[in-house]
MIVO-622998 format. One line per 10 residues: their letters; for each residue x, y, z of N, C-alpha, C. Coordinates in steps of 0.1 Angstrom, whole numbers. Example, Ala and Ser with C-alpha at 12.3 -4.5 7.8 and 13.67 -1.06 7.14 Angstrom:
<pts>
as) 132,-57,78,123,-45,78,132,-33,78 ~ 128,-22,71,137,-11,71,129,0,79
</pts>
This chain:
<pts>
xxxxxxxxxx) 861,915,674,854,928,673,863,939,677 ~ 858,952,671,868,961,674,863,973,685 ~ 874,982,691,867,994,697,866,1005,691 ~ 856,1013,685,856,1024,677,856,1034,685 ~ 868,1040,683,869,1055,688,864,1067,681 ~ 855,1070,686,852,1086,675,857,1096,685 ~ 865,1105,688,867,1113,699,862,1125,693 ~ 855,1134,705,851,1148,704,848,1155,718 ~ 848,1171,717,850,1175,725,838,1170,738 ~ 847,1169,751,835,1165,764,824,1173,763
xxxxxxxxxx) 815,1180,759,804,1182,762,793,1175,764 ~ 786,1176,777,776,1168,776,777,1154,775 ~ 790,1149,780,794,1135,773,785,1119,784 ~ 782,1130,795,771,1117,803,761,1112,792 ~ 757,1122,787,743,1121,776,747,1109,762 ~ 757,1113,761,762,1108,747,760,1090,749 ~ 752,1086,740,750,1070,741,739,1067,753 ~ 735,1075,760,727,1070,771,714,1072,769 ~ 711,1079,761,694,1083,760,686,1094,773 ~ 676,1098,762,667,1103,768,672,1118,781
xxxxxxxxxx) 678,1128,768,684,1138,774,668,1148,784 ~ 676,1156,793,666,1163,799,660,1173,795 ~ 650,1173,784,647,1185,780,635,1187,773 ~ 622,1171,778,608,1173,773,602,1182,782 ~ 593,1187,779,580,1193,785,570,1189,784 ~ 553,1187,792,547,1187,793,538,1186,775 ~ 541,1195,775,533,1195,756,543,1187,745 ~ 559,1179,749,560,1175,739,552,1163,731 ~ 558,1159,720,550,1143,717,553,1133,723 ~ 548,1119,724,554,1109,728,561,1106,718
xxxxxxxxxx) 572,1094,724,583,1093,713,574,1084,697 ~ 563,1078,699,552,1075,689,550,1084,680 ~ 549,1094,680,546,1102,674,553,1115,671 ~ 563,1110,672,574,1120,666,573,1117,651 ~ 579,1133,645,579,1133,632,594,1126,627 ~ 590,1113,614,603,1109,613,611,1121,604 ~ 627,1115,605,635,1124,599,638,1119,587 ~ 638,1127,577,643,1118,564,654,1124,566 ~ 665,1131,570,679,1132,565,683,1121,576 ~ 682,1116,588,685,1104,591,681,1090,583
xxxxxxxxxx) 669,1088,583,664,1082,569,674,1073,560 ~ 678,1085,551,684,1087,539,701,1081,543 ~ 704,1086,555,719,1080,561,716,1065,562 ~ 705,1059,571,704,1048,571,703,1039,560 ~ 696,1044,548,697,1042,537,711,1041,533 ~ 715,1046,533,732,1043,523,742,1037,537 ~ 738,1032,546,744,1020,554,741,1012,547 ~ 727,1009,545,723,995,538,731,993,528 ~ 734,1003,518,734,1007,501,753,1002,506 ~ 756,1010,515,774,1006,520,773,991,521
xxxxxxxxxx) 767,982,525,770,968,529,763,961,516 ~ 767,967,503,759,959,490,746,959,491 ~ 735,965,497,721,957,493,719,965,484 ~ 713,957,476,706,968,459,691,972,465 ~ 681,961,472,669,967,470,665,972,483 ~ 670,986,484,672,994,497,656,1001,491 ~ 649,1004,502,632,1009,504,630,1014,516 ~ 626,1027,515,620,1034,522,600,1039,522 ~ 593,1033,534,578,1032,534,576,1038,545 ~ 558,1037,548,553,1039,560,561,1034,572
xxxxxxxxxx) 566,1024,569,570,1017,582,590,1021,585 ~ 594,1026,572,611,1027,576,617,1025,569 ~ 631,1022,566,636,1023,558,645,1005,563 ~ 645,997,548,650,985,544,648,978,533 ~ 647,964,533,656,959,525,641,952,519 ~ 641,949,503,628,946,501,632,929,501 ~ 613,920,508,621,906,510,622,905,527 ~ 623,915,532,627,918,545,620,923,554 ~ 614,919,564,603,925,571,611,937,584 ~ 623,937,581,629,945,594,630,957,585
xxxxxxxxxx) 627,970,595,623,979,591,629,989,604 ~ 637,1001,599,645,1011,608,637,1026,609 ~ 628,1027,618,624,1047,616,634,1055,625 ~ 638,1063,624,648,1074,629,639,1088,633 ~ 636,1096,641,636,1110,644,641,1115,653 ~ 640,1130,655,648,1133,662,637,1139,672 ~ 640,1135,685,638,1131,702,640,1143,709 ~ 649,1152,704,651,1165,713,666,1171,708 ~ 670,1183,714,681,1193,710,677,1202,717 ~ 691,1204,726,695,1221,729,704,1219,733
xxxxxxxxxx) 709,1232,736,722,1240,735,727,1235,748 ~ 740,1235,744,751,1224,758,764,1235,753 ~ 767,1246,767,779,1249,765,779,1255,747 ~ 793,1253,743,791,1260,729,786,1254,722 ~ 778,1241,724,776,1238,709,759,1230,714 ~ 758,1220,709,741,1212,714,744,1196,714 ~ 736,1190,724,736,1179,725,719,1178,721 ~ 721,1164,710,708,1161,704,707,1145,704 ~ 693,1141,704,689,1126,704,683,1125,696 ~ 685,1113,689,678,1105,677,672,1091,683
xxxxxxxxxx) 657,1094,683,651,1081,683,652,1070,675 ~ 657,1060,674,657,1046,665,648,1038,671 ~ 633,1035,663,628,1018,664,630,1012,652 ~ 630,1001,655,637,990,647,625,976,649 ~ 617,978,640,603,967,640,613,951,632 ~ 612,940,638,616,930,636,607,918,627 ~ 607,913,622,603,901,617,593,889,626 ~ 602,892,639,594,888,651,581,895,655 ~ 580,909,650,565,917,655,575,923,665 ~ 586,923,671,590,934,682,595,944,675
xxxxxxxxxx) 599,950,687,601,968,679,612,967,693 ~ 629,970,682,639,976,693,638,995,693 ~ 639,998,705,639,1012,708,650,1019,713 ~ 657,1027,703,670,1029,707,673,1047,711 ~ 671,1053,720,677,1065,717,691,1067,719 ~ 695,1073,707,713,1073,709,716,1092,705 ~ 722,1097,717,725,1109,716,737,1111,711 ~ 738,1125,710,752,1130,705,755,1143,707 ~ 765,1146,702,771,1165,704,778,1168,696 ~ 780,1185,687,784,1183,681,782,1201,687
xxxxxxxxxx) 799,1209,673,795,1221,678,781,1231,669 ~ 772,1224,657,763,1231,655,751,1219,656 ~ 736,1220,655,728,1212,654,729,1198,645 ~ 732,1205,635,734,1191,626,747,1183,627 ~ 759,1185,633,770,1184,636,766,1172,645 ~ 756,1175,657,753,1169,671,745,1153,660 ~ 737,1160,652,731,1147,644,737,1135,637 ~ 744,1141,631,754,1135,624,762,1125,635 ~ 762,1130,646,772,1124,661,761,1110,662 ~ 756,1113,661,744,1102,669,743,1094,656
xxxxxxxxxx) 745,1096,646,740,1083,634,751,1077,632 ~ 763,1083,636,780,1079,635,779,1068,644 ~ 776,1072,657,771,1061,671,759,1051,666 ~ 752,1052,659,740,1042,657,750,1032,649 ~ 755,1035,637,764,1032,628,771,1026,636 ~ 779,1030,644,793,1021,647,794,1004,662 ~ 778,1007,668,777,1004,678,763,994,680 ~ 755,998,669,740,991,666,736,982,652 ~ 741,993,644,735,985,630,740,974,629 ~ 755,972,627,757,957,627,755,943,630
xxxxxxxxxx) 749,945,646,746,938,651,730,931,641 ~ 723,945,644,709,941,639,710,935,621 ~ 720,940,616,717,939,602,715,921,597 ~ 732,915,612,738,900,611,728,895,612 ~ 721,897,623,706,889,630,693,888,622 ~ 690,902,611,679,903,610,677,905,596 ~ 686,908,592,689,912,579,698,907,567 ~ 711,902,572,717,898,566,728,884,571 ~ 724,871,575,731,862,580,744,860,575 ~ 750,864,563,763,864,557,768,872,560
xxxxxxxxxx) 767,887,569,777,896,568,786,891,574 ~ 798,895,571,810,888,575,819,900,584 ~ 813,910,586,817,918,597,814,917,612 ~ 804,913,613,801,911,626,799,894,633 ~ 806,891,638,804,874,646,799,871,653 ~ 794,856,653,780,855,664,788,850,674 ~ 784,845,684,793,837,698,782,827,701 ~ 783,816,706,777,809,708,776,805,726 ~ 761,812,733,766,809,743,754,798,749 ~ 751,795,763,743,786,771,734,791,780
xxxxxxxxxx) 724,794,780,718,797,791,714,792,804 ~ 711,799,813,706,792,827,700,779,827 ~ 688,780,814,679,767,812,688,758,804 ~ 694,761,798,701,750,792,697,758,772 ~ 692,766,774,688,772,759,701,775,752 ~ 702,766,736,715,772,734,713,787,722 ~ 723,796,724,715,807,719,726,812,711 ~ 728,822,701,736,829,695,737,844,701 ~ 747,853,699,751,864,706,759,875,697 ~ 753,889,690,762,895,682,763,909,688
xxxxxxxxxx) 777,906,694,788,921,703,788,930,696 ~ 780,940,693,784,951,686,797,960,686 ~ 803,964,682,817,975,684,816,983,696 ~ 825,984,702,828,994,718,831,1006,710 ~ 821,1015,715,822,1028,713,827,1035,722 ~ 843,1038,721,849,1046,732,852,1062,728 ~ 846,1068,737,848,1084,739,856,1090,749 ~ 869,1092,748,875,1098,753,886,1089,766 ~ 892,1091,773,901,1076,775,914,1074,766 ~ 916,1085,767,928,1086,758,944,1082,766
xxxxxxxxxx) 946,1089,778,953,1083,780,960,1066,777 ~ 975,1069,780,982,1053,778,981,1045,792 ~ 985,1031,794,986,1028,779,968,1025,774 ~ 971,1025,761,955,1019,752,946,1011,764 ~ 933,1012,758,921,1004,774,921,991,763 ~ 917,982,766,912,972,761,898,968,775 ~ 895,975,763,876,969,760,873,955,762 ~ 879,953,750,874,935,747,877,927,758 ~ 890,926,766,886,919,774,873,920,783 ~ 868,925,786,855,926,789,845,920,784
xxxxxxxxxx) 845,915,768,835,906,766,831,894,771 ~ 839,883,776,837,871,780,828,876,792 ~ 832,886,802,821,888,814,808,891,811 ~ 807,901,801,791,905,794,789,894,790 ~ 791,881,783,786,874,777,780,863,790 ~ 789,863,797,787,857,814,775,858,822 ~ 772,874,820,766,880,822,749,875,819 ~ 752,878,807,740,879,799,734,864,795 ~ 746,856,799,739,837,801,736,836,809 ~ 732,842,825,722,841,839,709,844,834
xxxxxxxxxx) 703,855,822,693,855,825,682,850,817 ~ 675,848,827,658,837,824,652,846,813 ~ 658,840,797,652,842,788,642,837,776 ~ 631,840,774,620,835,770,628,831,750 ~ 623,823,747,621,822,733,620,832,724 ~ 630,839,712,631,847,701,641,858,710 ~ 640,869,699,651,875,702,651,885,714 ~ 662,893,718,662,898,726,677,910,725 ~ 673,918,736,687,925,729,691,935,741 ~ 701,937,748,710,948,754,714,955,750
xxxxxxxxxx) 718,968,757,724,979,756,733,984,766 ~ 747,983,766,752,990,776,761,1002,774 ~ 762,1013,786,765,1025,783,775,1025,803 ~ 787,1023,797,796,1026,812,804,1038,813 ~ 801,1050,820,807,1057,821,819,1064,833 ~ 834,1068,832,838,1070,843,841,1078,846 ~ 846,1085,853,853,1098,859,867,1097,870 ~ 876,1099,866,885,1100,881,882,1090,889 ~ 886,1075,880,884,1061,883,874,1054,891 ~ 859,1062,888,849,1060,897,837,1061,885
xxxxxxxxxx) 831,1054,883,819,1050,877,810,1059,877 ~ 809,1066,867,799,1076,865,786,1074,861 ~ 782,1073,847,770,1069,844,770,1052,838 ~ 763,1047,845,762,1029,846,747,1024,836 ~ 747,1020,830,733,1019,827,730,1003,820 ~ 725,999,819,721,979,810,706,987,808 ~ 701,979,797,685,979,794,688,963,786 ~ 677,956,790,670,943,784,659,949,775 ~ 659,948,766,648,945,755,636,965,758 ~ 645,970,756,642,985,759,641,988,776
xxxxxxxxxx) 642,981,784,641,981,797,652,981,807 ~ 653,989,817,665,988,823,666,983,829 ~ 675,974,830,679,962,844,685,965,854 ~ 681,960,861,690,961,878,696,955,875 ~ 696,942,878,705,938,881,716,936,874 ~ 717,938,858,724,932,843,732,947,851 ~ 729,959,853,735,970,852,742,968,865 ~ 740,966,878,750,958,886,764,956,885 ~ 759,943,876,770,930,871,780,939,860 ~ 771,945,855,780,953,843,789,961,851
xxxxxxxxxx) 788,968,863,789,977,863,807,969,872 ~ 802,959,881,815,952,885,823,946,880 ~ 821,949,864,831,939,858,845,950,860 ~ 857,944,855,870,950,854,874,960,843 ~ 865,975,851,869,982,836,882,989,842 ~ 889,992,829,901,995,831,896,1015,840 ~ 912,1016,846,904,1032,857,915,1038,849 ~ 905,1049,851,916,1062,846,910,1076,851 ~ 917,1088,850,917,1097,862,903,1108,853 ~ 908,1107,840,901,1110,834,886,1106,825
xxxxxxxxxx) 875,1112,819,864,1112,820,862,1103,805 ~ 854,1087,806,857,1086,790,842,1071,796 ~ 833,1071,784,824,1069,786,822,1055,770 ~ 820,1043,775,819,1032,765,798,1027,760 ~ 800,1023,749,786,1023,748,789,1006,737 ~ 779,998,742,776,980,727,765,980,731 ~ 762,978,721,752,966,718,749,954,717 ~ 740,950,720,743,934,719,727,926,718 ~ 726,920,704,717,912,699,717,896,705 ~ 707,890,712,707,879,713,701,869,706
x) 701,861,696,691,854,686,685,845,693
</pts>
């Protein structure tokens, strides 16, 4: 698997990949009832349309593959102004075949509104879809690989590492990410998992070789303890500010 670098300017870069920026009020909607976005929509759409599927569909329920009960809605969760430009969140659920619903908010920044948008479907893109598409959607893609790991109970289970989304971390020499997989995978075979699928998200951020924003969620939920463990694994230090975000599907 690879680390996808998209670099842009630090604004607001704690926000970026973490969700759930600060800036509901009392009268917004719940995230239920947000208005979907069809120009995210329509991007999602030509992901699908990019990895060959011909019978790409958009309905009440989202946009996918006909044949296919997994289904992607996209809106946008909030925007405002950060410094010179805006940091904005896009809501992603993702209703499964199983009856669950993954819940993703993935932020971004950009220097005008739609710039910030465009940030966050680049991130959904480079760090989510794949995973979901291998699992749920399409068992032949040949971009993304499964791992085979073991669980506590003895459950043997499959595992698809989404791409490391690194922001910033430029300095030499290069970070290597990947090493870091075998411990997430380590990780993520401690815990007491029920039957069907399941799915992480992690978002590690540093600062002046000290751990900035740390975050794990289980199956939309944030873990103590997975965020912990994540957080002690061996990331490489650097003086300056650069923030990693995967995904990670468990079948």
């Amino acid at each position: 698997m690879r680390i996808a670098r998209w670099f842009i300017v630090v604004v607001g870069i704690t926000a970026v990949g973490c969700g759930r920026i600060a800036h509901q009020t009392a009268a917004s909607p719940p995230p239920s009832e947000l208005p979907r976005s069809s120009a995210a929509e329509t991007a999602i759409a030509d992901l699908f349309k990019a990895h060959g599927e011909k019978g790409v569909v958009t309905g009440p329920d989202g946009v996918g593959i006909e044949g296919n009960a997994t289904r992607i809605r996209a809106a946008i969760y909030g925007s405002k102004p950060q410094g010179s430009g805006f940091v904005v969140e896009t809501e992603f659920r993702i209703h499964l075949p199983s009856g669950d619903e993954i819940v993703e908010y993935v932020a971004g920044v950009g220097d005008t509104e739609k710039k910030a948008i465009d940030d966050t479907l680049v991130n959904f893109a480079l760090t989510t879809f794949h995973p979901i598409y291998k699992c749920f959607v399409n068992p032949a893609d040949k971009h993304q690989p499964l791992h085979a790991i073991i669980l506590r109970d003895g459950q043997k289970r499959e595992v698809a590492m989404g791409d490391i989304l690194l922001r910033g971390g430029a300095s030499k020499p290069p970070m290597d990410l990947n090493s870091l997989r075998p411990g997430i995978q380590t990780e993520i075979a401690k815990l007491p998992l029920a039957g069907g699928p399941h799915w992480v998200k992690i978002v590690y951020g540093q600062s002046k070789s000290t751990p900035m924003t740390v975050s794990v969620t289980l199956d939309n939920s944030e873990h103590e303890g997975l965020t912990k463990a994540i957080k002690a694994l061996d990331w490489p230090r650097r003086d300056e500010v650069y923030i990693a975000k995967e995904f990670i599907v468990i079948k």
